[in-house]
N, C-alpha and C positions, 0 to 999 in steps of 0.2 A: 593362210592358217593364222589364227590368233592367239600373238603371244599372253601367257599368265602376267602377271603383275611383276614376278622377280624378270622374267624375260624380258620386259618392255625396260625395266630398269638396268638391264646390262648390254642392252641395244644399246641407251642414250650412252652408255659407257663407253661401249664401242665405237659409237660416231666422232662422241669428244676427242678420244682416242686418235679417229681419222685425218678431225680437223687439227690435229698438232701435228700428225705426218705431213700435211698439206702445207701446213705454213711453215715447217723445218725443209719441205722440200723447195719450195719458191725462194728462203732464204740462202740454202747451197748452191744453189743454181747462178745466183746471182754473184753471189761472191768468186765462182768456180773461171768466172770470165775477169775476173781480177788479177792481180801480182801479188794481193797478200797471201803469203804461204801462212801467217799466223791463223787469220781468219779462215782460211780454209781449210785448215785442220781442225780448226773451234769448230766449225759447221757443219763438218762431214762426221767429227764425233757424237754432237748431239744428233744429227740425225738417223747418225747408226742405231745411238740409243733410244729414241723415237719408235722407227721401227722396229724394233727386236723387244721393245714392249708391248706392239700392236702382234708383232705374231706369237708371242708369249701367251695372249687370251685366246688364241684360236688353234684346233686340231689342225694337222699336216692336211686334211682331206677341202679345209674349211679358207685353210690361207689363199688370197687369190695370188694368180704369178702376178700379178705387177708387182705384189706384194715381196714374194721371193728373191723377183731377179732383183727390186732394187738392194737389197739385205745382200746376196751376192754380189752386185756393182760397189757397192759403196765398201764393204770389209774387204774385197781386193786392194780398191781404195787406199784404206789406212794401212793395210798391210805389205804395199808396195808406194808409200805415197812419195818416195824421194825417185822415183823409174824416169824414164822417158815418156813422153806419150799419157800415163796413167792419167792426169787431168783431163785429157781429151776423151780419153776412153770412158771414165765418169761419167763427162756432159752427155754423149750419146747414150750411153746405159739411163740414165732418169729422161730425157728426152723420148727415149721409146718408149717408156710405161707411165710418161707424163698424164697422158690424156686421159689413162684407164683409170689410172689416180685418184684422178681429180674427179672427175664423174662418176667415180663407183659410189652403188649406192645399196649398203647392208639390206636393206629394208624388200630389196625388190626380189632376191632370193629365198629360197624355200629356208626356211627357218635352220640353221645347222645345228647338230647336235647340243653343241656349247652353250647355242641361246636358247635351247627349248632344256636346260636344267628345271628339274622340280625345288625351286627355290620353296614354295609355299608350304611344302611337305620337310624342309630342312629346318625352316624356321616353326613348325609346329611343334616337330620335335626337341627342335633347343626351347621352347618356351616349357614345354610339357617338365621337362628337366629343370624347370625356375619355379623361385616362388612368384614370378609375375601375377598369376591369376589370385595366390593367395593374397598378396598385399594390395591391388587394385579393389578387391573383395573388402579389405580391413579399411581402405581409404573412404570408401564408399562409406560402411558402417559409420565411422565417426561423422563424416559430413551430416547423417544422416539425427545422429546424435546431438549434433548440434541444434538442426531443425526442430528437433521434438524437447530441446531443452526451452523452449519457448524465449531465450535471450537474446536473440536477432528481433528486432523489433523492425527494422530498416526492409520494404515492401522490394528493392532493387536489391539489395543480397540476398533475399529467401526465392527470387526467383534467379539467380544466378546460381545460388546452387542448388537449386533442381533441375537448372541446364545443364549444370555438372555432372552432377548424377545421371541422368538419363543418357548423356555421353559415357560416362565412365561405365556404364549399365554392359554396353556391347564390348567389351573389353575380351568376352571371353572368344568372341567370334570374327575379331579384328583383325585383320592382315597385318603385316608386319609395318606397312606406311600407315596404314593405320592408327595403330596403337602410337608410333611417334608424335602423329598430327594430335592426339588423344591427349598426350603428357604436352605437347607445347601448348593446346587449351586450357589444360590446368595448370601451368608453369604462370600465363597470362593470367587467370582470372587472379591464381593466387597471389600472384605479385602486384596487382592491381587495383584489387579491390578486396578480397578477403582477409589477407594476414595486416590488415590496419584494423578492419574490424574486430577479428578475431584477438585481436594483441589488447585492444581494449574493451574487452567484454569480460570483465571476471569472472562471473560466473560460470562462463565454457573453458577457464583455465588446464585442468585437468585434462579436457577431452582435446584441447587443442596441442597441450602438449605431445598424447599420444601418436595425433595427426600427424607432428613435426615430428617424430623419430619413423613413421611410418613412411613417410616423404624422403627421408634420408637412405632408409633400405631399399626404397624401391628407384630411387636414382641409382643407386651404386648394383641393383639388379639390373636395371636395362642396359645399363652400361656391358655388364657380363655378359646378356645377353646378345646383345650387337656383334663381342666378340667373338663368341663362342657358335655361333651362325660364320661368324667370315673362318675362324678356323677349320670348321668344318668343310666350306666350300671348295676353300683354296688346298683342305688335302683332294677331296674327291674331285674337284676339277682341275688341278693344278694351275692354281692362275692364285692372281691377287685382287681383290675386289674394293679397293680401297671407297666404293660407296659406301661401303657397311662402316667405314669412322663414325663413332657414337659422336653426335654433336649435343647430348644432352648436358644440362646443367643444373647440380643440384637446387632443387626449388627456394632451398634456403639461405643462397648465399647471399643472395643481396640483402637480405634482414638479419644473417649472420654479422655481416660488417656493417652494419648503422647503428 
């Protein structure tokens, strides 16, 4: 079965996820044959909290038991960690679900519930909800304003932004990675090569202006948007998706402070 786009992006999620179980478990392990009682309370805490983040993204039906019994092996663990014996009981407890561990491999199972979410349908909706499409529309317009203002004289900026525009053209039927890949091509061209031009061209003053407050609303819109996607997810799926962090940056700050 073929995951959508949000699904393939919560897989990778999940893997990342895996390989810090994998390395917090080989790092308990090790230490577990030691005599530091400090370190081994450092390493059994973090890898309690390791796993109990990986089964936090995944339904009771979805967790595998290696997955479980270590979360039970280890919370005995800290909950009796001054006993007799408990260190030993430990070592055998991640020793027996070592192997399933470390080989499991998300991808090869029927897709579960969690990962087959309709991300693409969450994010239409929270967009529908923005003025994204309006301001992507406005941005366009001025570019376009500028073209027909015949003050671009330079043959390498009038066809860089008609590369822009023709990208910013699909905006309306863009996916969610999409549209990011979209605004960090206009982040580059703009910082690049148009706002030197643009800054000295008098004659576009006005329309440039416009640009640059247009630039400003629609940063602090996608930003909204990012969030407003992960809060919805993390209510309806109860989980945290911390890929949705907006890493966007207002187009104008680097020529704000120069």
């Amino acid at each position: 079965m073929e995951l959508n786009e949000g699904a393939q992006t919560f897989q990778r999620y999940l893997n990342q996820k895996h390989e810090k179980f994998k390395r917090d478990l080989d790092k308990l392990l090790e230490v577990l044959v030691d005599e530091d009682k400090v370190a081994k309370k450092t390493h059994a805490e973090t890898f309690c909290a390791t796993a109990q983040n990986l089964r936090d993204n995944l339904s009771d039906q979805d967790s595998p038991n290696w997955l479980n019994k270590s979360l039970n092996g280890i919370t005995t663990y800290l909950g009796n960690i001054n006993s007799p014996g408990i260190n030993h009981t430990l070592i055998k407890n991640l020793i027996s679900i070592y192997q399933s561990a470390i080989s499991y491999k998300w991808q090869n199972n029927d897709p579960p519930d969690i990962l087959a979410f309709d991300f693409d349908s969450i994010y239409e909706q929270c967009k529908s909800e923005s003025r994204i499409d309006e301001l992507f529309d406005n941005i366009i317009s001025y570019l376009k304003k500028i073209i027909d203002s015949k003050e671009i004289d330079s043959i390498k900026v009038k066809d860089s932004l008609d590369r822009l525009i023709a990208t910013l053209n699909k905006h309306t039927t863009a996916s969610y990675f999409s549209l990011h890949s979209m605004w960090d091509f206009l982040n580059h061209l703009m910082n690049n090569i148009l706002w030197e031009v643009f800054e000295n061209t008098p004659g576009i003053k006005e329309i440039v202006k416009g640009l640059r407050k247009t630039l400003e609303e629609t940063g602090v819109e996608l930003k909204d948007l990012h969030l407003n996607i992960g809060n919805v997810m993390s209510q309806k799926y109860n989980g945290d998706f911390p890929f949705l962090n907006s890493n966007s940056t207002n187009l104008l700050e680097k020529h704000n402070h120069e």
